[in-house]
Backbone as CSV, one residue per row, in Angstrom:
resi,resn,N_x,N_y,N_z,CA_x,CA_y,CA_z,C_x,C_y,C_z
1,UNK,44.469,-23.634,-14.834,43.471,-23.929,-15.830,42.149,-23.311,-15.384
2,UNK,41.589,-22.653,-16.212,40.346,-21.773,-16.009,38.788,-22.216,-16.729
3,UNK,38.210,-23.070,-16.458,36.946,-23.633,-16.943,36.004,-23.228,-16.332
4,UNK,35.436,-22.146,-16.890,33.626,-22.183,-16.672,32.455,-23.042,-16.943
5,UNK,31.668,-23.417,-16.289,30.370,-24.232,-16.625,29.172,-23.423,-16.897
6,UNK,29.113,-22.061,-15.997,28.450,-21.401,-16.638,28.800,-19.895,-16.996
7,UNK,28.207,-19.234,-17.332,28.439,-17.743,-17.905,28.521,-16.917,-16.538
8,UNK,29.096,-15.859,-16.920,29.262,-14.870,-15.334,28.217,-14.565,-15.712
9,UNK,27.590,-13.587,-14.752,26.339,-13.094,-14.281,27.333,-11.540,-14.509
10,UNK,25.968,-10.913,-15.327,26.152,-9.347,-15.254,25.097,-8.665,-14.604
11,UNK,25.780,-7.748,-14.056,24.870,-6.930,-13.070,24.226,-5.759,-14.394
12,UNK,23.172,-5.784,-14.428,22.163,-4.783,-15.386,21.642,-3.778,-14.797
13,UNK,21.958,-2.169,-14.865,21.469,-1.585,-14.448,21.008,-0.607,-15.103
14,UNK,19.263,-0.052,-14.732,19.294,1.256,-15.458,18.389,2.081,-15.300
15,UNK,18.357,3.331,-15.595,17.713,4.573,-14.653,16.399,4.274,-14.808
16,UNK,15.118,4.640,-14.195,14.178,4.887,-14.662,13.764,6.141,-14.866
17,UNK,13.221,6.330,-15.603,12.636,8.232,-16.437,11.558,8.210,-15.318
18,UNK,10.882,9.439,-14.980,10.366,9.662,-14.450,8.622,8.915,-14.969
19,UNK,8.028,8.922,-16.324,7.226,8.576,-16.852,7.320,7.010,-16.550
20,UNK,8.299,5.971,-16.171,8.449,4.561,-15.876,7.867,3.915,-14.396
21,UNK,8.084,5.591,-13.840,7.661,5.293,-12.300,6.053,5.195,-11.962
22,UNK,5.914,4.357,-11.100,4.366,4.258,-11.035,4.482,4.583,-9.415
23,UNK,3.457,5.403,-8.977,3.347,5.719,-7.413,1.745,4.931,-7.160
24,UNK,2.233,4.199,-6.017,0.483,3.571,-5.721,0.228,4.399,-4.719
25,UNK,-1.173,4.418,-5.243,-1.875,5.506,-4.174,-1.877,4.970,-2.469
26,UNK,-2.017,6.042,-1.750,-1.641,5.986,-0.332,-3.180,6.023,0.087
27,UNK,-3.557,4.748,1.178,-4.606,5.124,2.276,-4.494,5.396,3.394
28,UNK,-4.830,5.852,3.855,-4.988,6.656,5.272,-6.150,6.518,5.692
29,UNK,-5.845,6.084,7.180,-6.971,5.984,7.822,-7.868,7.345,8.301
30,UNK,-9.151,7.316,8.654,-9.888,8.367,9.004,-10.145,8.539,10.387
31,UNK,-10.745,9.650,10.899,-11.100,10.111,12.220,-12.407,9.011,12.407
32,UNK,-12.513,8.747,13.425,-13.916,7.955,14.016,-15.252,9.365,13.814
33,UNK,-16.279,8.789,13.026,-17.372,9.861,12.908,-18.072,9.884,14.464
34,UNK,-18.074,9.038,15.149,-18.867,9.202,16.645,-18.404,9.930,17.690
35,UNK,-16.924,9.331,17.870,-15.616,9.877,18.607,-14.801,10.830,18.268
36,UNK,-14.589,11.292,17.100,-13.158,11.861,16.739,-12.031,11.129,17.095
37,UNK,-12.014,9.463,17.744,-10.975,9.619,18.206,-10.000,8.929,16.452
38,UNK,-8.540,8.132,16.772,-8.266,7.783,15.279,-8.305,6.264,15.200
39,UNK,-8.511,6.359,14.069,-8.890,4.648,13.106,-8.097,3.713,12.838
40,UNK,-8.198,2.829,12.723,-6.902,1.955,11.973,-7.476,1.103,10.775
41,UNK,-6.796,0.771,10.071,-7.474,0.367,8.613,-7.783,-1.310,8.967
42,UNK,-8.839,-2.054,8.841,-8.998,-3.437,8.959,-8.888,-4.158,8.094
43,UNK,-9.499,-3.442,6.460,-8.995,-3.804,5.259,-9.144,-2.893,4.016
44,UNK,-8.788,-3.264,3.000,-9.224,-2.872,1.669,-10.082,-3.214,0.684
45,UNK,-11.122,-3.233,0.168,-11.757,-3.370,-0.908,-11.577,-2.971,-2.284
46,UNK,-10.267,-3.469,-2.927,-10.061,-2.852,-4.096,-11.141,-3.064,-5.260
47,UNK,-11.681,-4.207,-5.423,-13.010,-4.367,-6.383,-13.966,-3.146,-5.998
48,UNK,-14.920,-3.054,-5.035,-15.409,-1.475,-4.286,-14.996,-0.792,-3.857
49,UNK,-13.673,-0.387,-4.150,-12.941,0.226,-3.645,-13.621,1.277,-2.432
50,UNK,-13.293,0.334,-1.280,-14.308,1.077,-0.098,-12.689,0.459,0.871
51,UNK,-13.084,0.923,2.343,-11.391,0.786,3.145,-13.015,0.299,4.865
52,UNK,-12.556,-0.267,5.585,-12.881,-0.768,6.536,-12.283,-0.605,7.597
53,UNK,-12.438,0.252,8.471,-11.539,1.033,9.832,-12.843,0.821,11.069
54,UNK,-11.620,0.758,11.934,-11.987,0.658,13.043,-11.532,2.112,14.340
55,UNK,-12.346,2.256,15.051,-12.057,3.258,16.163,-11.036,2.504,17.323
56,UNK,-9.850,2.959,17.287,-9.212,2.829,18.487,-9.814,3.225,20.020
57,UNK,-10.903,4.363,20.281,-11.070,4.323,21.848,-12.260,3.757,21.638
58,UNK,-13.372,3.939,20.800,-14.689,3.574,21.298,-15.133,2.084,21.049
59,UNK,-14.437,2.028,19.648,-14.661,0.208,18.811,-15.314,0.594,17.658
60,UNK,-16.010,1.507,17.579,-16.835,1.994,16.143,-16.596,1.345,14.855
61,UNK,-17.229,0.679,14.278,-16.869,-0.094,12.795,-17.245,0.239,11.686
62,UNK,-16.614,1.014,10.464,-17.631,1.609,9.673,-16.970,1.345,7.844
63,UNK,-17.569,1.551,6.975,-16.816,1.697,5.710,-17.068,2.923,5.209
64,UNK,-15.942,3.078,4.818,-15.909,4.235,3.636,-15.089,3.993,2.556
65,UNK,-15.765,4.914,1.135,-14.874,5.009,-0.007,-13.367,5.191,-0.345
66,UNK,-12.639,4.898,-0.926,-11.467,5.342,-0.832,-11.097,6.521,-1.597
67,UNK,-10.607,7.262,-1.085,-10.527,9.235,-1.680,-9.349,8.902,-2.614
């Protein structure tokens, strides 16, 4: 005897067109302006879209826009 309580589950699948795809933009951190040496991102400011990095050798703390 075969009783379901609920419905099978179907697996739905389907392509997306290229126009469906959304790519979020990429940040990257910047060179230290004092040092040259490289940055690491501390945060984001998407409202001002400004990015907050820090210098890995010296400590340097600075903001910049996001490109």
């Amino acid at each position: 005897m075969d009783v379901r309580l609920k419905a099978r589950r179907t697996t739905l699948t389907r392509a997306l067109t290229p126009a469906q795809t959304t790519e979020e933009p990429v940040v990257l951190p910047n060179w230290c302006p004092d040092c040259g040496g490289s940055g690491y991102l501390d945060s984001i400011n998407l409202v001002r879209e400004t990015k907050v990095q820090t210098c890995q050798h010296c400590g340097l703390r600075w903001e910049t826009r996001i490109d």
